[in-house]
Backbone as numpy.savetxt, mean C-alpha at the origin, in Angstrom:
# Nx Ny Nz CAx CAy CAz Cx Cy Cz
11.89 9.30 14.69 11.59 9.33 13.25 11.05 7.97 12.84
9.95 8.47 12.17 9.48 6.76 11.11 10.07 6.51 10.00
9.99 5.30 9.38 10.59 5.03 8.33 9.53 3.89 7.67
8.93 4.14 6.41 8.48 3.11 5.74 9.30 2.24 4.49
9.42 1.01 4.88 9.99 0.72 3.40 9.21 -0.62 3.00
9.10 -0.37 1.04 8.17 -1.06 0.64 9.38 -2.37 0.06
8.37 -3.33 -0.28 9.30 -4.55 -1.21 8.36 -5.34 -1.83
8.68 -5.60 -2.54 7.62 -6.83 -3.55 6.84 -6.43 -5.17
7.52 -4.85 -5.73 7.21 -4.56 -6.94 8.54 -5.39 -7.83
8.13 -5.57 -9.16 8.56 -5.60 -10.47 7.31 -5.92 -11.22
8.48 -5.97 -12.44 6.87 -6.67 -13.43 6.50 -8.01 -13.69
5.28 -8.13 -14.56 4.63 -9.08 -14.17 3.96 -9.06 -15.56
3.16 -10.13 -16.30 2.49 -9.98 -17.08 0.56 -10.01 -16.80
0.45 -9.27 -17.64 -1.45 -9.19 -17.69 -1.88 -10.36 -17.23
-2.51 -10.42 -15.63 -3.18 -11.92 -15.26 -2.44 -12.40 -14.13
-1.34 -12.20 -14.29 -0.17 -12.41 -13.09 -0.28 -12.01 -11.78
0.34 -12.40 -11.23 0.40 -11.87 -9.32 1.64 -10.80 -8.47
1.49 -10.00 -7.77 2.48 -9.46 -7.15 1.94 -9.73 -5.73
2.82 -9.24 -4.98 2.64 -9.39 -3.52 3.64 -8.11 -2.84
3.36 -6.77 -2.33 3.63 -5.65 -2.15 3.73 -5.94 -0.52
4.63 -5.65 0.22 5.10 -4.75 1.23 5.11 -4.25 2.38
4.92 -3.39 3.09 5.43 -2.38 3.91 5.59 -2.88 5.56
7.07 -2.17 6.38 7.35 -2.08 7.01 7.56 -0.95 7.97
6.86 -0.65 9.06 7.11 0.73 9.40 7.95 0.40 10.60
8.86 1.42 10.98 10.03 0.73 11.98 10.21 2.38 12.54
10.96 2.57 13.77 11.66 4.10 14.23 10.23 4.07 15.59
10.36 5.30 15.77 9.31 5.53 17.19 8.23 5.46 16.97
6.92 4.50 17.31 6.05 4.24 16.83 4.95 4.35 18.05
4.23 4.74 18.24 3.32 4.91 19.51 2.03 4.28 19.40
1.37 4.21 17.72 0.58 3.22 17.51 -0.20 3.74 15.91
-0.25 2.48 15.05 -0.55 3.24 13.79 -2.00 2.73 13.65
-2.46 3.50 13.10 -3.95 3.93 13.01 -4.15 3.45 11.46
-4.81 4.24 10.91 -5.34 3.49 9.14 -3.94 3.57 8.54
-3.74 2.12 8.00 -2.85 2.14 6.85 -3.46 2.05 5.18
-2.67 2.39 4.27 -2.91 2.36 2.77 -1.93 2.69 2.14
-2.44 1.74 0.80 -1.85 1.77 -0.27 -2.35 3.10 -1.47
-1.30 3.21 -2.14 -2.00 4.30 -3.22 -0.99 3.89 -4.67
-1.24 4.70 -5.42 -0.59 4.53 -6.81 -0.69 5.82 -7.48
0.69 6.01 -8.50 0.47 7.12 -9.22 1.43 6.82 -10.35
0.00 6.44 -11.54 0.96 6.37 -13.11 1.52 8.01 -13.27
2.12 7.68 -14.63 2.70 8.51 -15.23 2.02 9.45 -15.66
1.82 10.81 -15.50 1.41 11.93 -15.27 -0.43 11.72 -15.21
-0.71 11.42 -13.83 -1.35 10.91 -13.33 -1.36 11.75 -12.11
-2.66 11.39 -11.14 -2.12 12.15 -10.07 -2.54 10.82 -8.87
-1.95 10.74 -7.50 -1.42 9.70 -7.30 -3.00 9.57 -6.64
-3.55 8.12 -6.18 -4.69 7.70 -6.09 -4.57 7.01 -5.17
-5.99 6.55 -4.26 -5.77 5.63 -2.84 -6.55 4.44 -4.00
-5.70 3.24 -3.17 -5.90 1.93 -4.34 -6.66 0.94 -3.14
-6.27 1.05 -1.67 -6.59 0.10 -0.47 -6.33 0.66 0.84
-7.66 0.41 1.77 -7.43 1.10 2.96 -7.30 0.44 3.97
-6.77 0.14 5.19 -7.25 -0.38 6.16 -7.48 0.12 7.10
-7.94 0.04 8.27 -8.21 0.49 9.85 -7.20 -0.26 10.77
-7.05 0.24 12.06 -6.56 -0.94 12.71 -7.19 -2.29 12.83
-8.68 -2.19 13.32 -9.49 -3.24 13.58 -9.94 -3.88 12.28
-8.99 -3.64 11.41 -8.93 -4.75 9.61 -10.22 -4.27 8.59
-10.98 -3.47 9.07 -11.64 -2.70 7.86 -11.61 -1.92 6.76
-11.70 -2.67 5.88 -10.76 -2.44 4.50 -12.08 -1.43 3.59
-11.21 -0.73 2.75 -11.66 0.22 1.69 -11.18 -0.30 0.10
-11.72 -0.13 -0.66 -10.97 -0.35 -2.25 -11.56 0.73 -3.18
-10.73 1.17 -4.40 -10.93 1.73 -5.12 -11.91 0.81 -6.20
-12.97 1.10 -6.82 -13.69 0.55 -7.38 -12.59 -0.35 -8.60
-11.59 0.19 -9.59 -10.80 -0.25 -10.37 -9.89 -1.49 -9.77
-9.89 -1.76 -8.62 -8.91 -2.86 -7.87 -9.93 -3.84 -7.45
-11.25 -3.57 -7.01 -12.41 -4.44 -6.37 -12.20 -5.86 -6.47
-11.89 -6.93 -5.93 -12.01 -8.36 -6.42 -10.63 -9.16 -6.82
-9.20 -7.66 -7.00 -9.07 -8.47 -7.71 -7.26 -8.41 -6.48
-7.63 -7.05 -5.46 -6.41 -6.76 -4.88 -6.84 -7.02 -3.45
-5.94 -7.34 -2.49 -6.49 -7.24 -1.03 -5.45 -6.78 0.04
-6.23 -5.84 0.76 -5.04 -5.24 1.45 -4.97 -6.42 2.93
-3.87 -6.17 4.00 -4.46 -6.79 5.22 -3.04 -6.10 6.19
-2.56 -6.60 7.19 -2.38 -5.72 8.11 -1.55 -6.97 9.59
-0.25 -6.41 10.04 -0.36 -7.31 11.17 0.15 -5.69 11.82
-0.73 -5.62 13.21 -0.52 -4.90 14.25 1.09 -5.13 14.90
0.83 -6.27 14.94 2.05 -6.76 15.94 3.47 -6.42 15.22
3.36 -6.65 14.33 4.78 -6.15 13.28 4.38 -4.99 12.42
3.83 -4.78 12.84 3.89 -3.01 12.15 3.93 -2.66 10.63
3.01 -4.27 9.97 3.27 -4.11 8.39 1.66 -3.97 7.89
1.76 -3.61 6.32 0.57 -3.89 6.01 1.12 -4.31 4.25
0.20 -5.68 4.01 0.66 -5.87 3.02 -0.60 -5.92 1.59
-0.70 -5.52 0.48 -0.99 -5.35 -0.70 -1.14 -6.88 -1.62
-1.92 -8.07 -1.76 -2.01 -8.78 -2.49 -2.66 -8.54 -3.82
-2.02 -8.69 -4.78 -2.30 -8.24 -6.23 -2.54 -9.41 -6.94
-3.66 -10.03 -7.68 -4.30 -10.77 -8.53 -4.39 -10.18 -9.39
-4.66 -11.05 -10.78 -5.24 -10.71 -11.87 -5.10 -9.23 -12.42
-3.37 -9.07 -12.56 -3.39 -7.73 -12.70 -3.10 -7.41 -14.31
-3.80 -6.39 -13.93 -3.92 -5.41 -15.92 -2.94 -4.26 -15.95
-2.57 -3.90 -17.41 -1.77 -3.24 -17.65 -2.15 -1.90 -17.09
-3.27 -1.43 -16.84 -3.51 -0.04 -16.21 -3.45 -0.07 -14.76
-2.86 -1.15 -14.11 -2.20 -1.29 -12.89 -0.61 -0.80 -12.70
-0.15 -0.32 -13.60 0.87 0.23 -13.93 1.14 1.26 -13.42
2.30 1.40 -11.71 2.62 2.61 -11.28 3.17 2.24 -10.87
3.64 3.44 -9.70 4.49 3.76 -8.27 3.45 3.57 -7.43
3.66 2.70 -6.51 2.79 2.46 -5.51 3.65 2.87 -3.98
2.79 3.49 -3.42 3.53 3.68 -1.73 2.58 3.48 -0.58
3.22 2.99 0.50 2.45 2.42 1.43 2.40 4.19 2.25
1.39 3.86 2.64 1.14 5.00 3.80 0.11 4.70 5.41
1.09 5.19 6.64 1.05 5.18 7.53 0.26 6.33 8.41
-0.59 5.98 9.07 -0.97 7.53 9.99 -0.91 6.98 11.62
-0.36 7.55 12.28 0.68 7.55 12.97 0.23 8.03 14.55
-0.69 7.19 15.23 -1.05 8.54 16.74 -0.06 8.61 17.32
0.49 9.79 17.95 1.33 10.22 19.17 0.27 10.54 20.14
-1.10 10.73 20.25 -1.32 11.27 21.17 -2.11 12.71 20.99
-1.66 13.42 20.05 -2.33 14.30 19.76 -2.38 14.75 18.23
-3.38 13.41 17.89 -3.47 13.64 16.76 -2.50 13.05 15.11
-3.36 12.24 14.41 -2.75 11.24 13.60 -1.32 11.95 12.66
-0.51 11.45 12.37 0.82 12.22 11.63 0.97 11.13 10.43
0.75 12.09 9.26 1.41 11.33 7.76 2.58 10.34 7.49
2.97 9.41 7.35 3.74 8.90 6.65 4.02 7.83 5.47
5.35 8.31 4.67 4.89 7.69 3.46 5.96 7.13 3.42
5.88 5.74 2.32 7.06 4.69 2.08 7.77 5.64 0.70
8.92 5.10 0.34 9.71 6.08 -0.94 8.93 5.38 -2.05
7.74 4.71 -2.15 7.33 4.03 -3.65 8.39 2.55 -4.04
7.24 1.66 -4.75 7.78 0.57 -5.41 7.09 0.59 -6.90
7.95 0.17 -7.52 7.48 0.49 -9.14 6.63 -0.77 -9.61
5.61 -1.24 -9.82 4.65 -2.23 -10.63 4.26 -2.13 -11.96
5.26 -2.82 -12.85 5.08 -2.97 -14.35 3.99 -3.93 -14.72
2.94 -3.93 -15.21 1.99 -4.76 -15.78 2.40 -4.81 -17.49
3.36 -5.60 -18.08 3.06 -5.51 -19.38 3.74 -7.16 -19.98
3.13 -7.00 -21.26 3.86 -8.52 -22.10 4.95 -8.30 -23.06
């Protein structure tokens, strides 16, 4: 079994910095694209940052410039740097893992960290 767990949400004010997360730990054979996503309040949940193994990153146009994802192979994390953040940065964010065994990539998701943007 995998297990993701995230760390590094609370709030923050408009402009401020966070620094998000994830650890994947349990039987691991080798993880393939990691990402971040988010989902406000009745919202439906959104990919915010992508990576590859070989560090090729994706962004949602609304994060561009201002978030950066990055990644250590060796420890099995991928972490979320948050700049200059605005109040419509405001969610549940969860890291997500895809997972080769061998035949074929397998889902996994962190339980969410909550990111308050407000003054």
């Amino acid at each position: 079994q995998v297990q993701l767990v995230e760390s590094g949400g609370g709030q923050v004010q408009p402009g401020g910095s966070l620094r998000l997360s994830c650890a994947a730990s349990g039987t691991i054979f080798r993880i393939n694209a990691m990402g971040w996503y988010r989902q406000a309040p009745g919202k439906q949940r959104e990919l915010v940052a992508h990576i590859t193994r070989d560090s090729s990153t994706n962004y949602a146009d609304s994060v561009k410039g201002r978030l950066t994802i990055s990644r250590d192979n060796a420890k099995n994390t991928v972490t979320l740097q948050m700049n200059s953040l605005k109040p419509e940065d405001t969610a549940v964010y969860y890291c997500n893992a895809q997972i080769d065994y061998g035949l074929g990539d397998v889902d996994y998701w962190g339980q969410g960290t909550q990111v308050t943007v407000s003054s």
